[in-house]
OpenMM code with the backbone's topology and positions (N, CA, C; nanometers):
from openmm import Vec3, app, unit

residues = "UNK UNK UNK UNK UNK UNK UNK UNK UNK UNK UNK UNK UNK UNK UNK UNK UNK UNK UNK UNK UNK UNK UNK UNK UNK UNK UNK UNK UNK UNK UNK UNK UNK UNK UNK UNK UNK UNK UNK UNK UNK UNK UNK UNK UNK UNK UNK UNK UNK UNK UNK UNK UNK UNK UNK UNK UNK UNK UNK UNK UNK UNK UNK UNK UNK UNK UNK UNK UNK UNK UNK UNK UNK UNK UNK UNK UNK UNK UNK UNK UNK UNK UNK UNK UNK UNK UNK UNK UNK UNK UNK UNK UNK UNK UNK UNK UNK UNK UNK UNK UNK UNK UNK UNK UNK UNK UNK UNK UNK UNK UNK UNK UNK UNK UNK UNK UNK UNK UNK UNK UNK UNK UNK UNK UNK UNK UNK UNK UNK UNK UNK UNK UNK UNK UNK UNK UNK UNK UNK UNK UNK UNK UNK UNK UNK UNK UNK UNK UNK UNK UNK UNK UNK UNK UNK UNK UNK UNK UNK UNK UNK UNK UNK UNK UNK UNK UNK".split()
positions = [
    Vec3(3.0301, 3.5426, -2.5387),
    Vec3(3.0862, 3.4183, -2.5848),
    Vec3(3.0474, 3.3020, -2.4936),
    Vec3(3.0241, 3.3347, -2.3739),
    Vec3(2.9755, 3.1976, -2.2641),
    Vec3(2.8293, 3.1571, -2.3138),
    Vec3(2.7484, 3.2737, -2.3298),
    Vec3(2.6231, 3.2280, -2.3882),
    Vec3(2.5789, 3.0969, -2.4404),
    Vec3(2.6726, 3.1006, -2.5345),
    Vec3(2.5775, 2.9353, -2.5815),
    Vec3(2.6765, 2.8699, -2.5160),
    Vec3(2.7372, 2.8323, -2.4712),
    Vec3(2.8125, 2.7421, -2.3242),
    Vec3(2.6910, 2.7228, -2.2690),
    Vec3(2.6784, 2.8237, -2.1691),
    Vec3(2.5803, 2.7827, -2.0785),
    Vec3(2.4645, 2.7442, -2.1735),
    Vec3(2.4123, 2.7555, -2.2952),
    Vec3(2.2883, 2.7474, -2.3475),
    Vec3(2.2975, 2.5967, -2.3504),
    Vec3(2.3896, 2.5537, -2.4224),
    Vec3(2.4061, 2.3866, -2.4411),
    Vec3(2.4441, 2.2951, -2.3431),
    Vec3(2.4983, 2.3370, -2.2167),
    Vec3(2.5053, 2.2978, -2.0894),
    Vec3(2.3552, 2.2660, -2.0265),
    Vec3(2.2927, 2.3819, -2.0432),
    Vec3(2.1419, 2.3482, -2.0051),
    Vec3(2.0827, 2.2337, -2.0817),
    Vec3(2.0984, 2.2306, -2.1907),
    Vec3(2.0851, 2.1559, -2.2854),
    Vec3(2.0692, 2.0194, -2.2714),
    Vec3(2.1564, 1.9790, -2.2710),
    Vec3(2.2615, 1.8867, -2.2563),
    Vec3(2.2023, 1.7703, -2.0568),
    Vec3(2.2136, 1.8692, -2.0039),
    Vec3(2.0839, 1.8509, -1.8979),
    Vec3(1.9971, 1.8518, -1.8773),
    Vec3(1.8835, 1.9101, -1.9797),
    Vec3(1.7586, 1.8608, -1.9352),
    Vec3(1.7072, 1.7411, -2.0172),
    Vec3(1.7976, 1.7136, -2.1498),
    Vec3(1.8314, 1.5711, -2.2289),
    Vec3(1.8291, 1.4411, -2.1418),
    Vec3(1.9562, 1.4492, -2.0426),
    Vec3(2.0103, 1.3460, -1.9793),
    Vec3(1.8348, 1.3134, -1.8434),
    Vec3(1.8230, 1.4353, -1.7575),
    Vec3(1.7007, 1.4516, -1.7065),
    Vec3(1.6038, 1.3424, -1.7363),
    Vec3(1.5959, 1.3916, -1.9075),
    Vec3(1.4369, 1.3073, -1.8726),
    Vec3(1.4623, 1.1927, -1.9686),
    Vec3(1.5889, 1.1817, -1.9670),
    Vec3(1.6051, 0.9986, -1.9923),
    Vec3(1.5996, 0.8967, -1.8520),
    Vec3(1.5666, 0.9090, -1.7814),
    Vec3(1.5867, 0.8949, -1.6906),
    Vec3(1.5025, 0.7551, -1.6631),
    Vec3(1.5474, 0.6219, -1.6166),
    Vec3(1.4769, 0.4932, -1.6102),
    Vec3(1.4155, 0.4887, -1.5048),
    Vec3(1.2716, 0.4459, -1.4642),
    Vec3(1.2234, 0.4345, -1.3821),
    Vec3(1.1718, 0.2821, -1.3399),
    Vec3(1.1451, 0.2331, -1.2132),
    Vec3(1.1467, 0.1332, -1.1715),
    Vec3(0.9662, 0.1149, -1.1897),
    Vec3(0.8886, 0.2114, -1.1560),
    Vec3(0.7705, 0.2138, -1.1671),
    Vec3(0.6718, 0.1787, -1.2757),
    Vec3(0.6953, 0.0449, -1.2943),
    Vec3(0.6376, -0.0198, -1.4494),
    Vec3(0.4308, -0.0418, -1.4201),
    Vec3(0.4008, -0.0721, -1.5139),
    Vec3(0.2766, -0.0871, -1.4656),
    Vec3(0.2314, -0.2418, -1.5942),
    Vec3(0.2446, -0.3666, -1.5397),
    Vec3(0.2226, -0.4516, -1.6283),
    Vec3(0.1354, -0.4620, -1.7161),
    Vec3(0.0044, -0.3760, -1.6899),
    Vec3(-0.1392, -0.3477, -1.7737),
    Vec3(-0.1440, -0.2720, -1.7817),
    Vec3(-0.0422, -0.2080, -1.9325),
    Vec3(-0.0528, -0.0171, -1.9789),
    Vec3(-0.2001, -0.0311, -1.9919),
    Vec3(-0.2903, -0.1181, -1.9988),
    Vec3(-0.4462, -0.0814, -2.0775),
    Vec3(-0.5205, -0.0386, -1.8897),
    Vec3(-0.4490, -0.0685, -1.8137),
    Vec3(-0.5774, -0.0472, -1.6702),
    Vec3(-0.4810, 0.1277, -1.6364),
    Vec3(-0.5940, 0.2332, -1.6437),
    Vec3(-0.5289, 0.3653, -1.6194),
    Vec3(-0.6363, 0.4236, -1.4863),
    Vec3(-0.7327, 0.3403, -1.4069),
    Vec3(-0.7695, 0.3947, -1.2889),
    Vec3(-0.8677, 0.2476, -1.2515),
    Vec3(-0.8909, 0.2792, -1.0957),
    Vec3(-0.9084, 0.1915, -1.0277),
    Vec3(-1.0049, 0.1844, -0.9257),
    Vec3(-1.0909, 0.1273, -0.8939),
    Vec3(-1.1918, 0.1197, -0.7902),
    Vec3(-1.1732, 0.0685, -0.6500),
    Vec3(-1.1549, 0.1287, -0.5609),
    Vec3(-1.1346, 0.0170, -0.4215),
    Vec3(-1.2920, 0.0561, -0.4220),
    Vec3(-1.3402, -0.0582, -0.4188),
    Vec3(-1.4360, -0.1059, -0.3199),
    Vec3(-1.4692, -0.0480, -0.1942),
    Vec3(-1.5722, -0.1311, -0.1402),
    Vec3(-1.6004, -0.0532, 0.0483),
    Vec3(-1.5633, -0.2572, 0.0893),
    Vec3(-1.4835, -0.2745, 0.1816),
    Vec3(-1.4224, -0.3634, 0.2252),
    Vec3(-1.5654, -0.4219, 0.3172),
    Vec3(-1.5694, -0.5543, 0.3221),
    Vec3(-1.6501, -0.6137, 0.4102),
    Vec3(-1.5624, -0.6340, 0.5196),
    Vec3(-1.6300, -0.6326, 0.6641),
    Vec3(-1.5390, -0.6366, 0.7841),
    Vec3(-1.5941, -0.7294, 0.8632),
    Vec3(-1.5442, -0.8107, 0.8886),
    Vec3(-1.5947, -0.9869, 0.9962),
    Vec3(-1.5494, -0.9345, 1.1208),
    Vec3(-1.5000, -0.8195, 1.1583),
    Vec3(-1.4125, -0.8015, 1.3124),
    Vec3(-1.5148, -0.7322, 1.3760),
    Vec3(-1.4929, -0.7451, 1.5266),
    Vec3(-1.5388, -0.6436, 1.5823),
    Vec3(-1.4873, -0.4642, 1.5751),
    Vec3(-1.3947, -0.4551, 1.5013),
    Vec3(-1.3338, -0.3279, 1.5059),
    Vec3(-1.4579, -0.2321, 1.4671),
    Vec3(-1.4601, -0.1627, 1.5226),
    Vec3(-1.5547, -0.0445, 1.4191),
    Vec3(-1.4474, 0.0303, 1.3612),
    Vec3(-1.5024, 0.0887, 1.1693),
    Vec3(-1.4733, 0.1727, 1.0848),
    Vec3(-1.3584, 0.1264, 1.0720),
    Vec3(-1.2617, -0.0094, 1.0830),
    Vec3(-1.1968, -0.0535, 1.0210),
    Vec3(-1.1808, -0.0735, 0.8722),
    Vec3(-1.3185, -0.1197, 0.8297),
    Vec3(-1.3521, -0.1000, 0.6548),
    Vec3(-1.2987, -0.0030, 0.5878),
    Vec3(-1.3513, 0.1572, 0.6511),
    Vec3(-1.3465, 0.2652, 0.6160),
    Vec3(-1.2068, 0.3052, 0.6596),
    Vec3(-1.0910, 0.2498, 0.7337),
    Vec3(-1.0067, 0.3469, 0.7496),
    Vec3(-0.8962, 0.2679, 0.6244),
    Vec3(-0.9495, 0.1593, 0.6013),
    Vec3(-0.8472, 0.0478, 0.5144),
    Vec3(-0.8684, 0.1313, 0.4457),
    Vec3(-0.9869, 0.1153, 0.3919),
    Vec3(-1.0350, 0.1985, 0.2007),
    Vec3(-0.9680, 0.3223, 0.2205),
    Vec3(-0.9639, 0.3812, 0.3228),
    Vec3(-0.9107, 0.5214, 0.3231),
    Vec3(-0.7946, 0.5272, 0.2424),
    Vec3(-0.6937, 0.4621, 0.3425),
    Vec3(-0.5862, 0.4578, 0.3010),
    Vec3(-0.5072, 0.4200, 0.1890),
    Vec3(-0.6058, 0.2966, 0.1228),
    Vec3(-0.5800, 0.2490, 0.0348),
    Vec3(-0.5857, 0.3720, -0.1134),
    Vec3(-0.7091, 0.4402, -0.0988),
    Vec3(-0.7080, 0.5284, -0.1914),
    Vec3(-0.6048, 0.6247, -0.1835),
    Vec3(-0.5495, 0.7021, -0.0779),
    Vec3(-0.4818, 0.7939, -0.1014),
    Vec3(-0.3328, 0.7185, -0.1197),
    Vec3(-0.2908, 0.5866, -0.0669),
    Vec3(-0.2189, 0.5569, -0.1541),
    Vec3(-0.2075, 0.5592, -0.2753),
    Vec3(-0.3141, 0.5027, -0.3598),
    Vec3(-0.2959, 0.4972, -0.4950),
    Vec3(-0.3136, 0.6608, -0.5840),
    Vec3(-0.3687, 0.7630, -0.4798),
    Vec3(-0.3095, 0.8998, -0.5334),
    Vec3(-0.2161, 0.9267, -0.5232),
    Vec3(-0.1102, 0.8893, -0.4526),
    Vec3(0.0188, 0.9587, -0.4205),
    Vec3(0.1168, 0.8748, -0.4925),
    Vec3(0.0552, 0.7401, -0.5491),
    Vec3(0.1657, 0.6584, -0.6361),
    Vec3(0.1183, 0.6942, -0.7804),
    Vec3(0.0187, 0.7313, -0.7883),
    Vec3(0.0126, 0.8109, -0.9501),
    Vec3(-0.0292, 0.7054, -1.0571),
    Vec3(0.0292, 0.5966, -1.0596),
    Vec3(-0.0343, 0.4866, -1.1355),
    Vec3(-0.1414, 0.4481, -1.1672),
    Vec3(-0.2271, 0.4186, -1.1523),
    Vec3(-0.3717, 0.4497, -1.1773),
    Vec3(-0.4550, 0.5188, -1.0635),
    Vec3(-0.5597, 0.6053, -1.1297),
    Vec3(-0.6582, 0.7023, -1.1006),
    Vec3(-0.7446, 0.6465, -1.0207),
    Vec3(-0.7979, 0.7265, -0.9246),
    Vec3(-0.9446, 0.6303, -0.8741),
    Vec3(-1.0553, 0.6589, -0.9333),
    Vec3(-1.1197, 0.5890, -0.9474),
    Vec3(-1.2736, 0.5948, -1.0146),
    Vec3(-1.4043, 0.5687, -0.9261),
    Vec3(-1.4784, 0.5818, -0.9343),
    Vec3(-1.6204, 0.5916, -0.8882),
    Vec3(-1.7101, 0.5658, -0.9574),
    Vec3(-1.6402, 0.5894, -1.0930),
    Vec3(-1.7535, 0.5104, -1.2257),
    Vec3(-1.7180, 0.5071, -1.3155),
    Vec3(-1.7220, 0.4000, -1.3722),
    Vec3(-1.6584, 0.3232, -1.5146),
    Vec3(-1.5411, 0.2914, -1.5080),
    Vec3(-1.4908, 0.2048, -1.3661),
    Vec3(-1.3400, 0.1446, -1.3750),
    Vec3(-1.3005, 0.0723, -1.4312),
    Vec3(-1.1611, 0.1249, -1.4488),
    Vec3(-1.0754, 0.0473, -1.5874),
    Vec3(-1.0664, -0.1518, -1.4995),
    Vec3(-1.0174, -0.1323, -1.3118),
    Vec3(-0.9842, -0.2359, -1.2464),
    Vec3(-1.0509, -0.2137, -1.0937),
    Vec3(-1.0284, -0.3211, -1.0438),
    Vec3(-1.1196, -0.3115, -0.9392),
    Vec3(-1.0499, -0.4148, -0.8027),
    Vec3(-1.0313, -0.3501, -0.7203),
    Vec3(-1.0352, -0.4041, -0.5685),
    Vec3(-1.1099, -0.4034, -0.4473),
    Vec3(-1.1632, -0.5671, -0.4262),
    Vec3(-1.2055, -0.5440, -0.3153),
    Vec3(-1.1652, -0.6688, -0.2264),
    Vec3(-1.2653, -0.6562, -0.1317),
    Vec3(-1.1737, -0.8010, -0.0017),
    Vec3(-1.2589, -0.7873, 0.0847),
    Vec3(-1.2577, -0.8655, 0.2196),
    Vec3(-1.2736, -0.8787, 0.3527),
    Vec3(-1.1827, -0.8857, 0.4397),
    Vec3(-1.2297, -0.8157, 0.5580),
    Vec3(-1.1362, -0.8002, 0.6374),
    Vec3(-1.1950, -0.9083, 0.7645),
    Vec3(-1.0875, -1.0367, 0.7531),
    Vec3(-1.1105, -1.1219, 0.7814),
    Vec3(-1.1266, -1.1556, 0.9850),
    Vec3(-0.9922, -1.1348, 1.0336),
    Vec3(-0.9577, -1.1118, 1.1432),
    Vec3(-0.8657, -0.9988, 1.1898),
    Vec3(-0.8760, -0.9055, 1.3049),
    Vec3(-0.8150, -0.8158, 1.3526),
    Vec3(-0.7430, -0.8246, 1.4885),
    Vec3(-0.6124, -0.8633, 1.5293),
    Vec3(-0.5674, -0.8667, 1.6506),
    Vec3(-0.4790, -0.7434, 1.7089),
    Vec3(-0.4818, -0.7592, 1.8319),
    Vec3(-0.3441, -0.6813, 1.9055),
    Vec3(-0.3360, -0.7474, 2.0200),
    Vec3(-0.1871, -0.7812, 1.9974),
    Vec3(-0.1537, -0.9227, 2.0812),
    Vec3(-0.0320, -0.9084, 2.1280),
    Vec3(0.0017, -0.9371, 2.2567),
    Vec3(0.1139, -0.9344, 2.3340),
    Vec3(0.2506, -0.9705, 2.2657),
    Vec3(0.3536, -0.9358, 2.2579),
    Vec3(0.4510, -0.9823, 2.1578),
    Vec3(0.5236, -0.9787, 2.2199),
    Vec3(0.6033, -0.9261, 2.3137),
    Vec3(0.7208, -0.9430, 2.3952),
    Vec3(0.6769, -0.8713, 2.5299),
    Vec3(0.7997, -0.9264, 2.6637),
    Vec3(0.8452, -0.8940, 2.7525),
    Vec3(1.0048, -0.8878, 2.7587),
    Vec3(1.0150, -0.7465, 2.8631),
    Vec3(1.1658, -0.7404, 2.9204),
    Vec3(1.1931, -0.8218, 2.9908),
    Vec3(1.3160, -0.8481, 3.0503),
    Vec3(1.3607, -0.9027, 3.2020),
    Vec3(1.2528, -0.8998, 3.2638),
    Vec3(1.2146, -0.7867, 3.3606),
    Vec3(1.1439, -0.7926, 3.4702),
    Vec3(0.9972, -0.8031, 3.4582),
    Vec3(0.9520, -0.9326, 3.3237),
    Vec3(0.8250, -0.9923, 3.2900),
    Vec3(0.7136, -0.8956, 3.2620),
    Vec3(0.7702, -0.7384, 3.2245),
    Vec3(0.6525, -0.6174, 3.1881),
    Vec3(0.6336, -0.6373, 3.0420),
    Vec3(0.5284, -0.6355, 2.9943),
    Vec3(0.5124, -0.6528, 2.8709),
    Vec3(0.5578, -0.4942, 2.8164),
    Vec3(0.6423, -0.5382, 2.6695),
    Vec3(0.7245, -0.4347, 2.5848),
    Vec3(0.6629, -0.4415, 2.5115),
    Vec3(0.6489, -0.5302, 2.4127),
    Vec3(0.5867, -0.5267, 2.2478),
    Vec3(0.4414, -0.5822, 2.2351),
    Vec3(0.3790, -0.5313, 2.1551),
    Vec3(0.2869, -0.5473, 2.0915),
    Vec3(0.2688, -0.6186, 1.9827),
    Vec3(0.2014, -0.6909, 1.8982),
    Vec3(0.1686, -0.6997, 1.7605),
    Vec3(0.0211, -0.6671, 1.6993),
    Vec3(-0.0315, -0.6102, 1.5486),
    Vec3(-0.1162, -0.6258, 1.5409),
    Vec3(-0.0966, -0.6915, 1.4029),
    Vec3(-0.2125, -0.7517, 1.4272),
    Vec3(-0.2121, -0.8246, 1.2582),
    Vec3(-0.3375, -0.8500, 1.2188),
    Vec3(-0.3288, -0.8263, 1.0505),
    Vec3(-0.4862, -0.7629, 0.9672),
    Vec3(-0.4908, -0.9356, 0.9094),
    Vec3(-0.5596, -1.0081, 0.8442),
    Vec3(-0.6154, -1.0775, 0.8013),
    Vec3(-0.7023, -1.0408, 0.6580),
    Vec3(-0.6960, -1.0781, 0.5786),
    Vec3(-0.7538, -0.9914, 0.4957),
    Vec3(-0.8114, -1.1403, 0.3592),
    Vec3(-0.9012, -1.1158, 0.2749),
    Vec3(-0.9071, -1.1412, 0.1237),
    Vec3(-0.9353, -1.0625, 0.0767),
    Vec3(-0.8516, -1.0662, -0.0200),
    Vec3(-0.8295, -0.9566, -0.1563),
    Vec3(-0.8230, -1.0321, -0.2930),
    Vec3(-0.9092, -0.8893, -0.3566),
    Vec3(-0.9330, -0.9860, -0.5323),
    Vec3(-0.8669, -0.8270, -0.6193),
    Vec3(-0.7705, -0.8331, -0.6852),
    Vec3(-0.7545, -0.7344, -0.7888),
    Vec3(-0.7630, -0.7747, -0.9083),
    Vec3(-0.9470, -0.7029, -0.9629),
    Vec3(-0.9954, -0.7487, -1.1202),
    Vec3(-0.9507, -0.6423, -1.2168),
    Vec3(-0.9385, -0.7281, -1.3095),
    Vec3(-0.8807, -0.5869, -1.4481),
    Vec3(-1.0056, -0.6396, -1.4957),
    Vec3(-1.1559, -0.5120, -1.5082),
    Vec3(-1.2632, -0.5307, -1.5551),
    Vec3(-1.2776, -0.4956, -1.7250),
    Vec3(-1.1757, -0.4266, -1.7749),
    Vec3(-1.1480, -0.4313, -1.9021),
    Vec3(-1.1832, -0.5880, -2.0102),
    Vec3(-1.0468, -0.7063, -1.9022),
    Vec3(-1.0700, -0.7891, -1.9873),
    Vec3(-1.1930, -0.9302, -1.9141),
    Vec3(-1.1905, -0.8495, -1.8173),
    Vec3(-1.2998, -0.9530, -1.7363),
    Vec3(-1.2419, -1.0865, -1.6678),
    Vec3(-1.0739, -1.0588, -1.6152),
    Vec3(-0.9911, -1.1375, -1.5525),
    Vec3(-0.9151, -1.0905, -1.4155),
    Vec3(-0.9242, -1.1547, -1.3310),
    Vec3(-0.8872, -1.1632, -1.1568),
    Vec3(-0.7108, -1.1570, -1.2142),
    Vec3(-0.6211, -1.0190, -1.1671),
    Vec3(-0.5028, -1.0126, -1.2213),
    Vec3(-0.4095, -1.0694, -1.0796),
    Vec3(-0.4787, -1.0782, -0.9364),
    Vec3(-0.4114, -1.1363, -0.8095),
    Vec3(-0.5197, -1.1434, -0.7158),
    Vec3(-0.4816, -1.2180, -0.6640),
    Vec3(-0.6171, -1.2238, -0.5541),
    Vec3(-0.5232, -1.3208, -0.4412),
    Vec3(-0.5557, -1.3290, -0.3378),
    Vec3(-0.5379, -1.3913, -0.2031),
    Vec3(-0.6602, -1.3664, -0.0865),
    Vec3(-0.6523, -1.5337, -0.0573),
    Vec3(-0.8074, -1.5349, 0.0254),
    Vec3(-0.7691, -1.5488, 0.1276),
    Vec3(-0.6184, -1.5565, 0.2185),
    Vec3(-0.5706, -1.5400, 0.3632),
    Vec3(-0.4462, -1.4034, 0.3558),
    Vec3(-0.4501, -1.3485, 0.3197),
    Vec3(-0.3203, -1.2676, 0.3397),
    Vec3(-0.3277, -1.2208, 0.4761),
    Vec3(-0.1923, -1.2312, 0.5290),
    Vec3(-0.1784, -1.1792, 0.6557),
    Vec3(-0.0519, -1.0741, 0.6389),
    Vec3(-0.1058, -0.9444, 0.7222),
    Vec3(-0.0117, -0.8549, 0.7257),
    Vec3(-0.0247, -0.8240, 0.8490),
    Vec3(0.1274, -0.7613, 0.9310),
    Vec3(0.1333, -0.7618, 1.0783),
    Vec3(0.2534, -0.6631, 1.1267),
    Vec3(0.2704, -0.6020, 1.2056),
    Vec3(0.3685, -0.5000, 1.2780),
    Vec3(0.3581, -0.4938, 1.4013),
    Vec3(0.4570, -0.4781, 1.4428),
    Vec3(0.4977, -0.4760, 1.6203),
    Vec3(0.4906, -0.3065, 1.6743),
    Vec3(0.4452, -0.3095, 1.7825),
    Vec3(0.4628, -0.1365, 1.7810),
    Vec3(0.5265, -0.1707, 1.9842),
    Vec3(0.6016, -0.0666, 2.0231),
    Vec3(0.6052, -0.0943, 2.1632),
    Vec3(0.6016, 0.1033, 2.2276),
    Vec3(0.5132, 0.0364, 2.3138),
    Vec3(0.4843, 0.2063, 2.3841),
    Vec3(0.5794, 0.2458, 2.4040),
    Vec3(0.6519, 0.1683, 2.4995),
    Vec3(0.7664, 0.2435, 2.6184),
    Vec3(0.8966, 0.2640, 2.5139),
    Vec3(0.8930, 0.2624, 2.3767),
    Vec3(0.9660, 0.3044, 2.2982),
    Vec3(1.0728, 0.1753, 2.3030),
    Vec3(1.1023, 0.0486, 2.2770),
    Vec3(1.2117, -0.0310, 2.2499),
    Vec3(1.2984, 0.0169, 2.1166),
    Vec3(1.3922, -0.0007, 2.1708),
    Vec3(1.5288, 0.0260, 2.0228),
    Vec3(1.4820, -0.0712, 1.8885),
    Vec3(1.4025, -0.1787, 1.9281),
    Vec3(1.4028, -0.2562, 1.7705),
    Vec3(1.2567, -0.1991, 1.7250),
    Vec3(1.1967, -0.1217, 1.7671),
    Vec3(1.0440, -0.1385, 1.7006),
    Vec3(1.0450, 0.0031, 1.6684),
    Vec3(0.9784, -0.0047, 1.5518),
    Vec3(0.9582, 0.1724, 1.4999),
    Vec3(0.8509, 0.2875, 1.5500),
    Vec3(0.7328, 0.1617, 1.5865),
    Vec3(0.6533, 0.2622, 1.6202),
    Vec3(0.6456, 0.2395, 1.7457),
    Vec3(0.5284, 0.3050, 1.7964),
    Vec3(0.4595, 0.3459, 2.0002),
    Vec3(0.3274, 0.3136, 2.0346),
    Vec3(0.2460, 0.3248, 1.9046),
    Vec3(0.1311, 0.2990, 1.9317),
    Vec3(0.0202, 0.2006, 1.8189),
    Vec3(-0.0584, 0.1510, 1.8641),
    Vec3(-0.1236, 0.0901, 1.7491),
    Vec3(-0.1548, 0.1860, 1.6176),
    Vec3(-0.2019, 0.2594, 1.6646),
    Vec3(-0.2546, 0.3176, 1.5280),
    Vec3(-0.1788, 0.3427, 1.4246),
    Vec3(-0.0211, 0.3769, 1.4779),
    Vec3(0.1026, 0.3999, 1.3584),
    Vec3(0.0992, 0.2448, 1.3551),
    Vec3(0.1115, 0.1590, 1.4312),
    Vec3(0.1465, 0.0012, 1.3721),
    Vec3(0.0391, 0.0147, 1.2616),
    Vec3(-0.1032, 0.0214, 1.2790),
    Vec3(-0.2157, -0.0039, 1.1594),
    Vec3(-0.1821, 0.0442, 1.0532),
    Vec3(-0.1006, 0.1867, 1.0752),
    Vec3(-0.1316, 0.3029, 0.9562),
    Vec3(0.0041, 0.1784, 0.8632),
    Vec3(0.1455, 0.1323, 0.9116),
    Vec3(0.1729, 0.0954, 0.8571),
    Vec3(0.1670, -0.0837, 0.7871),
    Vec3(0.1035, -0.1100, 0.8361),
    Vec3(0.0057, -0.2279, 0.8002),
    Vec3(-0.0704, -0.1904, 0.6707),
    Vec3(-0.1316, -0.0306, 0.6697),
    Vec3(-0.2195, 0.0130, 0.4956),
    Vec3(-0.1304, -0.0299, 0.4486),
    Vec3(-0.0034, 0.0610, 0.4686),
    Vec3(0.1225, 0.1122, 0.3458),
    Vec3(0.1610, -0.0306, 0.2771),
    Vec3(0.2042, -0.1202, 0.4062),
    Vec3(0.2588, -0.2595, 0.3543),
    Vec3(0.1346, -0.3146, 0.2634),
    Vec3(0.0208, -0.3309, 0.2774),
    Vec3(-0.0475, -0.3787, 0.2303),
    Vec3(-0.0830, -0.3054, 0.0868),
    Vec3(-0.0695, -0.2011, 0.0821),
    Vec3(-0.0626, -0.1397, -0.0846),
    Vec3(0.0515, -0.2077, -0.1279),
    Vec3(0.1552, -0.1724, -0.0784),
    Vec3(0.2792, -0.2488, -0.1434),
    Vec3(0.3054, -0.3638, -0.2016),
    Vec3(0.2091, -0.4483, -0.1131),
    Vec3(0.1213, -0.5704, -0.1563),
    Vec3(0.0737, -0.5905, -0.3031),
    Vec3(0.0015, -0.5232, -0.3042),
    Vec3(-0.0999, -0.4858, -0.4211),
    Vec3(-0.0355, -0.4673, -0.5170),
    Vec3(0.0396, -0.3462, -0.5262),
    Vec3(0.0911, -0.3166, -0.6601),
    Vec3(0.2165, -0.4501, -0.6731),
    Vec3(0.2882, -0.5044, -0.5785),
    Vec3(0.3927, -0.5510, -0.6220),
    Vec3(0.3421, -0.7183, -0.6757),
    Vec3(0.2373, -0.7350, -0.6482),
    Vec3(0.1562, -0.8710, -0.6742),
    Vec3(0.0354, -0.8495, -0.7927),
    Vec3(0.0103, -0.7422, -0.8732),
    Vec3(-0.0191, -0.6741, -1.0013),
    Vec3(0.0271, -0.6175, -1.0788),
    Vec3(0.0239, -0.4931, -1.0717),
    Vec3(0.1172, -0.3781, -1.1670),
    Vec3(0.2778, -0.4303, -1.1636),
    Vec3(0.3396, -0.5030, -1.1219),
    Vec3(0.4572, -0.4460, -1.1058),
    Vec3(0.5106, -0.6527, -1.1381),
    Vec3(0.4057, -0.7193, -1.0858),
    Vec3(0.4412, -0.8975, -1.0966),
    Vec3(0.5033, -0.9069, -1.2679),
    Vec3(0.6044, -0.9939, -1.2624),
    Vec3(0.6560, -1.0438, -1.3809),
    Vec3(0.6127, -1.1420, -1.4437),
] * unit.nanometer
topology = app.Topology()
chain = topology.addChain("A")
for resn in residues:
    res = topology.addResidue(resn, chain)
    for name in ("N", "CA", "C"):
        topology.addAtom(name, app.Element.getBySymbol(name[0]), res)
């Protein structure tokens, strides 16, 4: 007699499940994968180009929204990487330097090559994070490279929230 209880209980839940609203809109159902580019780099950094693009792609695998392509993209990103710093940002009391900053410089163009229109673009964007070695209570990271790595992330965030996602 519990049988169909539990049968329609299940029921009844995997209904509610996959009604489920998601925040993850994509303003151009017609763009379903995407090209990053190889980034031009004005800095002295070496393989800065290559670690941006890196990141940038496996972001956009792990957000699922559009595919990457290599040939025949639906949209397309690319940019320069304009200026690259890491720059003193704070001292304690006893005048030792604590914080760091680094900050990317960038132009960026995101084309929807479908309709043959620039869907965001910015020709100064600046993105930037503080990192401090000796570990300070306000800063998240220790070292540059986690400051950079999160400099990609922000900067995808960028992207989609100034394309796919702009009202």
């Amino acid at each position: 007699m519990k049988q169909p209880y539990i049968t329609g209980f299940i029921a009844v839940l995997l209904i509610l499940g996959g009604c489920s609203y998601s925040l993850r809109m994509n303003q151009y159902p017609h763009l379903r994968d995407v090209a990053v580019a190889p980034f031009e780099n004005e800095t002295l950094e070496l393989f800065l180009e290559e670690e941006l693009r890196d990141a940038l792609i496996s972001s956009f695998q792990q957000d699922g929204r559009l595919r990457i392509a290599y040939e025949d993209p639906d949209s397309r990103i690319e940019g320069r990487i304009l200026d690259y710093s890491s720059t003193i940002y704070g001292y304690d009391i006893d005048q030792t330097i604590e914080e760091y900053q680094v900050r990317l410089v960038l132009s960026m163009t995101f084309t929807d090559l479908v309709r043959n229109e620039v869907i965001w673009e910015n020709k100064n964007l600046t993105v930037s994070e503080r990192y401090a070695p000796v570990g300070s209570s306000n800063v998240r990271w220790q070292t540059e490279e986690e400051a950079l790595e999160e400099i990609f992330r922000e900067l995808f965030r960028i992207i989609i929230r100034n394309s796919l996602e702009s009202w």
